[in-house]
BATI-984002 format. One record per residue (C-alpha): x, y, z. Coordinates in steps of 0.2 Angstrom, whole numbers, plus 5000, padded with zeros to 4 digits. Example, Ala and Ser with C-alpha at 12.3 -4.5 7.8 and 13.67 -1.06 7.14 Angstrom:
2
506249785039
506849955036
REM end
This chain:
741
488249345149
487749455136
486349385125
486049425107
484249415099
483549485079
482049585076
480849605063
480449805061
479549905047
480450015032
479550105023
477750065019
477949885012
479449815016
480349755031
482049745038
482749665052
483949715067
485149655078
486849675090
488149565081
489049465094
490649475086
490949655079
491349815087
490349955088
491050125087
491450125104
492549985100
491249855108
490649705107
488949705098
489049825083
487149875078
486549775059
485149845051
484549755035
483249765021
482249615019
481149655004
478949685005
478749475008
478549475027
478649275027
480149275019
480749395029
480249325044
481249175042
482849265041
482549355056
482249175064
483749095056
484749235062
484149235081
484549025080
486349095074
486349215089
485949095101
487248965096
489349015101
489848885089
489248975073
490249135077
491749115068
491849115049
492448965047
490748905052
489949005037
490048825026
488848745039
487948865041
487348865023
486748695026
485548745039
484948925038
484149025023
485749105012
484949265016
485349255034
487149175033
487549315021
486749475034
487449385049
489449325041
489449475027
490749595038
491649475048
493649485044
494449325040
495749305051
496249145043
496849225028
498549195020
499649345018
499549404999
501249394995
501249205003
499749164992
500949214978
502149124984
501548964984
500848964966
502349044958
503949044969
505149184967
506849114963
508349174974
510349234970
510249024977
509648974961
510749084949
509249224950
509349424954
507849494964
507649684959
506749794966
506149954958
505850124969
505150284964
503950434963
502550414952
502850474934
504650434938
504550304923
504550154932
503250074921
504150104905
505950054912
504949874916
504149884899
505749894892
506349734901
505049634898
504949664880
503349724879
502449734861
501749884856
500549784842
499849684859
499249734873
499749894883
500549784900
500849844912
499750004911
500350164911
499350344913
499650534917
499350474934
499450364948
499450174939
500250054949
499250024965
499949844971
501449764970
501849674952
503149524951
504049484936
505049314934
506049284919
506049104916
506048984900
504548894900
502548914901
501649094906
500849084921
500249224931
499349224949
498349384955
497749414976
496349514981
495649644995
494849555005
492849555006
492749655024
494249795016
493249805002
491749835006
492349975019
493250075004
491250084995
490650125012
491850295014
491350324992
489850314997
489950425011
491050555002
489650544990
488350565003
489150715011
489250794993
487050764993
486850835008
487650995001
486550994987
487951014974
487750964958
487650754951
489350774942
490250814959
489450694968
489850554955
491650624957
491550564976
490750424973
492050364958
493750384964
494150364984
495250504993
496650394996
496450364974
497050184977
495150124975
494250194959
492250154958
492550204941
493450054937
491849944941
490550084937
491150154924
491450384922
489950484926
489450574911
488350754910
488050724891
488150594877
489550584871
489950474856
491450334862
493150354848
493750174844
495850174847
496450094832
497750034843
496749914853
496749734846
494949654844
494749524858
493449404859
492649494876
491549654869
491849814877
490349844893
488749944887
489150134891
487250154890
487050034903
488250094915
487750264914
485950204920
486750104935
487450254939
486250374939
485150244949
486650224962
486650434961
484750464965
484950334978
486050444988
485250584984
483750494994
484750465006
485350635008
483650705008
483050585021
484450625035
484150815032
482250765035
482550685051
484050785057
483950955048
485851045047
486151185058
487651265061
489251345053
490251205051
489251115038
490250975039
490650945056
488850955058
488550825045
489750705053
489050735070
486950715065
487150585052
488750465054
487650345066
486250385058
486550325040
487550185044
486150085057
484550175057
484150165039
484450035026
484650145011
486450155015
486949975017
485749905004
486850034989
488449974997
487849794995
487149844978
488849914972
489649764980
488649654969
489249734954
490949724960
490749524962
489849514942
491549614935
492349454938
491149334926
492449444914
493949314917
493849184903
495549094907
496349054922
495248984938
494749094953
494849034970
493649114983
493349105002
491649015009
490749195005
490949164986
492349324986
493849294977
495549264985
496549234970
496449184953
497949074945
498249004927
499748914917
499548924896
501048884885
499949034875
500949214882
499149294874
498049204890
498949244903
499649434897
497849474888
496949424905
498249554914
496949694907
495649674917
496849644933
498249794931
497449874915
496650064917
496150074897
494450214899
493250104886
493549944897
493050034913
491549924919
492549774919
494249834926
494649744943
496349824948
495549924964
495249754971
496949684968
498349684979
499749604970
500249534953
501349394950
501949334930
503249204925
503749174909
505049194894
505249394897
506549474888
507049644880
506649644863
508349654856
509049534868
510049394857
510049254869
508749114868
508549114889
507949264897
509149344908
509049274926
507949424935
506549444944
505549644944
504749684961
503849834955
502649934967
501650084970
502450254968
503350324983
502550484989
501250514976
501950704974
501550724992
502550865002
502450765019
503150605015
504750565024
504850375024
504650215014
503250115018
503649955030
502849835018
504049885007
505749905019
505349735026
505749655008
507549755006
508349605014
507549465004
508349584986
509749594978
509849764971
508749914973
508350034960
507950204961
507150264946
507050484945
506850604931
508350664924
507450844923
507050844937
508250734949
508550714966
506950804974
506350774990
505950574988
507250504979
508450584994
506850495006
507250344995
509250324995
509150395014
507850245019
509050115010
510550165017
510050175036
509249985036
510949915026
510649925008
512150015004
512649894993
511049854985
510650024978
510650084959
510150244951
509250244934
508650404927
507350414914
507250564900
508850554900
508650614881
507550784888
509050864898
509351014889
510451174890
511551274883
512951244893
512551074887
513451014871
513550814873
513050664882
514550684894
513950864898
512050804903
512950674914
513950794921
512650904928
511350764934
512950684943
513350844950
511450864956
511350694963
512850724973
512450864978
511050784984
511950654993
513050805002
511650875008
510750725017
512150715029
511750905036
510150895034
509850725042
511550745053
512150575045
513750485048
515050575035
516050395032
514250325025
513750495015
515450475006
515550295003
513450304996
514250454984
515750354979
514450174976
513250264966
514750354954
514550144948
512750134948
512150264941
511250244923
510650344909
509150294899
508350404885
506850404876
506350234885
504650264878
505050194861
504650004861
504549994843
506250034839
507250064855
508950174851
510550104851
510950234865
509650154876
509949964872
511849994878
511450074893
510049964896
511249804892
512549894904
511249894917
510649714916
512549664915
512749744933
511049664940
511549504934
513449514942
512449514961
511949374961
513649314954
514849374965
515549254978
515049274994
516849275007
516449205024
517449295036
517949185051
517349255067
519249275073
519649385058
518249485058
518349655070
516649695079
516049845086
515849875106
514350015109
514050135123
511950075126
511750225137
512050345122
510550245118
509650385126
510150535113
509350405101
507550405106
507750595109
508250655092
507050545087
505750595097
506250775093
506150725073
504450655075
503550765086
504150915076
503150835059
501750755069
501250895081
501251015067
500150885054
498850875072
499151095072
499751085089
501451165085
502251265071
503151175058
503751145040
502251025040
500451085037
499151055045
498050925039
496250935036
495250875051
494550765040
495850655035
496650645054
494850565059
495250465043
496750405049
496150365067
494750265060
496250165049
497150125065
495450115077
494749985066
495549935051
496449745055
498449765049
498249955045
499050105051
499150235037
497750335026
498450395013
500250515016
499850515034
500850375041
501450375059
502150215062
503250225047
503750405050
504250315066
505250175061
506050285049
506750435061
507150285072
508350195062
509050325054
509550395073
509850195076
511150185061
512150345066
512150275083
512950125073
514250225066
514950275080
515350125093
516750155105
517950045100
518049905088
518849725095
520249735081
520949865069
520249845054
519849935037
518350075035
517549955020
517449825035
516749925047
515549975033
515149805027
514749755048
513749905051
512649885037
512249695040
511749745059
510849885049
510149765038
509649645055
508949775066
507649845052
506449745052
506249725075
506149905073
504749885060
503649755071
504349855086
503450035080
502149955073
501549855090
501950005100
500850115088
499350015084
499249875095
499649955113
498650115109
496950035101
495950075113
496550275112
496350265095
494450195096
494450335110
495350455096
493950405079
492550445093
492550625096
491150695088
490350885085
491051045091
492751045098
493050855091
494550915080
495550985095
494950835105
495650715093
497450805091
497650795109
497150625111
498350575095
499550665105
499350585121
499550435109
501350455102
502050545118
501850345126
502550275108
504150395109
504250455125
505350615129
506950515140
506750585160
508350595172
506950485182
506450315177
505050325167
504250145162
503650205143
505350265138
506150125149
505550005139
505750055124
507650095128
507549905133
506849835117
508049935107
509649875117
509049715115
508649715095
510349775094
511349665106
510349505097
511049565081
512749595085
512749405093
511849345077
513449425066
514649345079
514049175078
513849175059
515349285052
514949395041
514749395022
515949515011
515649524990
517149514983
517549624970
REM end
């Protein structure tokens, strides 16, 4: 049995630091016994009684599990419960969207209610379509938030109900977080080591590849010079003062000149050498920095502290945190909408003189329920909706090709999807990525198309409202037309999504006016709110088993599934890793290592940034599934084409989400150990390395079919029959649900 034991060692001149194997983290190697160093301060007394409490930690099983950390506190210095407990992930955690859940419960078509969910690029006009919804004030606070770029990072809940405000906000967890200030920290590192200038280095530091986590937020923008702060006359007074620009700047330059420190220490002890300055940087100093010196995790603790202080901000409301003092949500009721909306500025809000106070990089979802309503509505109950609003598909990226599963896994549990595009600009690559996703996991019926800037379509072939309608529709049918070709989708379901959306399609101009909305808008908005509300009002028809015609499948065609799948995948993936030519770029070897380290040791994570695999996956899969669908060998009885329809995309509708837990154990799970393997490979020759491995990777997750048995496409031909037959008995033995029209 591996035993576990802390040092006392020297850093620096007059202070101390301690060092140990942690018995329950991995190490790179994907090993128990991930290496802790720690500073301890110049006291060595005090510093020595940590180092004791943490070696009676060690030597005791029972106080290795995070649930412990409360007893713990009882008996050991807090110094010494925080080093040993400080990066161990709670298991135990509820998911997010369950925390939610059970503070403010999202009403169902059950309870007279219409679940929406909204989709789209970013700078689509999501936000404004919601603020228009909502009714949001221009003379109060700007909610939600909007910018010239990416704003909406988590997923935001509306519920429209008479009644009291009341809002609930979940977190990042401690262990997630603090991995997002170790990679700032490193991007800013790596910037040191190059000797560029403070201003770039802030840059890394401040704002996160991935641009979900923002340092800024917390930290406040790096400034070269003074620079006199402009009051926006729009901002109403509130009784929390704007953070001390003065005082930010100083912590930043403190946390700058650290990492300069740092920098100059690493090229000390390992001076750079070589033609790849930045392979050799990750190959001398990756270990290096992160357990042989302090520096680097006392500033990551540092900037973690500050994070923690942001949130003596919240005024209203009560904060619930783990055994580790870091919060895991925050909830408050008020019959006052000013507490609950105002308090949303420091959760969702992105206003540049409030940076320093900001917390959205550390939220992961938003949930509000009150009275919403547009501002010209005339009834005196809101209309029975709830907004699920999210982060933008695709982020302008050109290699995204499928919908994220977090956000697929919710289709069946809505009532209407809407896609949100720019009239000038409709129907580019995502929005078809979008209405392809929907339709090929049974949301057919569900989608709707709203396209903003309807008011900015110009031409001169263009005379009147019916001509701009005109040409958008023609585009998005167009559109539509193509996906079939290009995608090789069933014809029956191309023409019947063409024909749907000829009703669902919606104009909205100059949505940005809040003040005095248009009558063109309030119509068109009413005529879209009229159509949300008649889902959840139309009857549902059970259709007796022995009325209803079921299709009979050929599961050996099964195998032309997983090879055009395979086909579709390896053609992107290969060519993202630069093994084969493709439409696809190659990607930076430094995000690939990015991503391996996502999927090597991240818990639940399998993307970094655009580059997501396993939803590429499950994406190519069911739309190669849902053609499949479309083309059984016989049906049991004759029966109409909107029948078939209405069968197919409930087994659709079934079959998603297996394939989602199916791809995403068959990519993550199965293949850790490759993928620790994969984050490993270090200094010259690593980034062909680690393409190979990756490869090796997704030829065992989609395997190419042999004419010989071959166990790794065997079984995935298995699970897939058996997905499929389960939800084809499900459907038999329950009927199946028909809207009537």
């Amino acid at each position: 049995m591996v035993t576990y034991s802390a040092r006392l060692t020297k850093s620096g001149v007059n202070s101390w630091a301690v060092e140990f194997r942690h018995p329950v983290l991995r190490d790179r190697e994907g090993k128990q016994g991930r290496k802790i160093r720690r500073g301890l301060g110049t006291n060595q007394e005090e510093a020595k009684i940590v180092v004791d409490d943490l070696n009676q930690l060690l030597m005791d099983q029972s106080y290795w599990s995070l649930t412990e950390q409360r007893r713990a506190i009882k008996e050991f210095s807090s110094r010494a419960v925080e080093i040993f407990y400080d990066q161990m992930e709670d298991d135990l955690t509820l998911d997010p969207w369950e925390l939610r859940e059970e503070k403010i419960k999202l009403p169902n078509h059950n309870d007279g209610y219409t679940r929406v969910m909204l989709l789209g690029t970013t700078g689509a006009g999501k936000t404004t379509v919601i603020r228009q919804l909502i009714g949001t004030d221009p003379d109060e606070i700007s909610f939600p938030a909007i910018s010239a770029s990416r704003t909406t990072t988590c997923n935001t809940e509306y519920v429209f109900s008479q009644g009291n405000w009341c809002g609930v906000v979940t977190f990042n967890s401690q262990a997630q977080t603090i991995k997002l200030i170790e990679e700032c920290v490193w991007e800013a590192f790596r910037r040191a080591v190059l000797d560029e200038n403070e201003k770039t280095i802030a840059k890394a530091l401040l704002s996160h590849p991935e641009q979900r986590f923002r340092l800024s937020y917390f930290l406040g923008q790096y400034r070269t010079t003074a620079r006199a702060s402009t009051k926006d006359s729009s901002q109403v007074e509130t009784d929390i003062p704007y953070p001390d620009q003065q005082e930010l700047q100083a912590e930043l330059d403190y946390i700058i000149n650290e990492i300069r420190q740092l920098a100059e220490e690493a090229k000390a002890q390992c001076p750079p050498d070589g033609d790849n300055v930045d392979e050799v940087i990750d190959l001398l100093y990756e270990v290096w920095v992160r357990e042989d010196t302090e520096r680097f995790n006392d500033l990551v603790q540092h900037i973690f502290g500050i994070i923690k202080k942001c949130f003596d901000v919240i005024k209203y409301g009560t904060l619930y945190r783990d055994t580790r003092g870091w919060p895991i949500y925050w909830h408050h009721e008020s019959e006052e909408k000013g507490q609950v909306i105002n308090t949303m500025r420091f959760f969702a809000g992105n206003e540049g003189r409030r940076f320093g106070q900001l917390l959205a990089p550390v939220v992961n979802g938003v949930r509000i329920q009150g009275p919403f309503k547009p501002s010209w509505w005339g009834d005196d109950e809101p209309p029975k909706m709830v907004l699920i609003d999210g982060e933008g598909i695709g982020h302008d990226s050109n290699i995204t090709t499928s919908i994220p599963m977090e956000v697929t896994n919710r289709f069946k549990e809505t009532d209407a999807i809407i896609l949100v595009d720019n009239a000038t600009q409709p129907m580019l690559d995502i929005p078809k990525v979008i209405l392809r996703e929907a339709t090929s996991r049974g949301q057919m019926d569900k989608l709707m198309v709203v396209y903003t800037r309807f008011d900015q379509v110009q031409g001169s072939n263009m005379i009147d409202d019916e001509d701009r309608i005109d040409h958008v529709m023609g585009i998005q049918i167009g559109a539509i037309e193509a996906m079939q070709e290009a995608f090789n989708l069933n014809p029956t379901m191309i023409r019947q999504l063409r024909d749907h959306l000829s009703k669902y399609t919606f104009f909205f101009p100059n949505t940005n006016e809040l003040q005095s909305p248009p009558d063109e808008l309030i119509n068109e908005i009413d005529r879209f709110i009229e159509a949300i509300i008649s889902k959840s009002k139309k009857v549902q028809l059970q259709i007796p088993n022995e009325d209803t015609s079921f299709p009979e499948y050929d599961f050996g065609r099964l195998v032309l599934v997983i090879n055009e799948t395979e086909e579709l995948f390896m053609q992107k993936w290969l060519g993202l890793l630069g093994l084969r030519s493709s439409q696809f770029p190659k990607q930076h070897w430094m995000r690939i290592k990015a991503l391996s380290n996502r999927l090597a040791n991240w818990p639940k994570m399998a993307e970094y940034n655009d580059l997501k695999p396993a939803d590429d996956l499950a994406s190519y899969l069911m739309q190669r599934i849902n053609e499949f669908l479309y083309s059984p060998k016989s049906w049991s009885l004759p029966t109409s084409d909107e029948r078939k329809t209405g069968v197919i995309q409930k087994l659709s509708e079934l079959i998603s989400d297996e394939i989602n837990q199916l791809i995403f154990k068959r990519v993550k799970i199965d293949n850790h150990a490759q993928w620790i393997t994969a984050y490993n490979y270090k200094g010259t020759g690593s980034t062909v390395q680690r393409a190979s491995e990756i490869r090796s990777i997704f030829e065992k997750v989609i395997p190419q079919p042999r004419i010989t048995y071959d166990s790794a496409s065997g079984d995935l031909l298995d699970s897939i029959r058996t997905i499929i037959e389960k939800s084809l008995a499900l459907i038999k033995e329950e009927g199946v649900e028909v809207e009537s029209n």
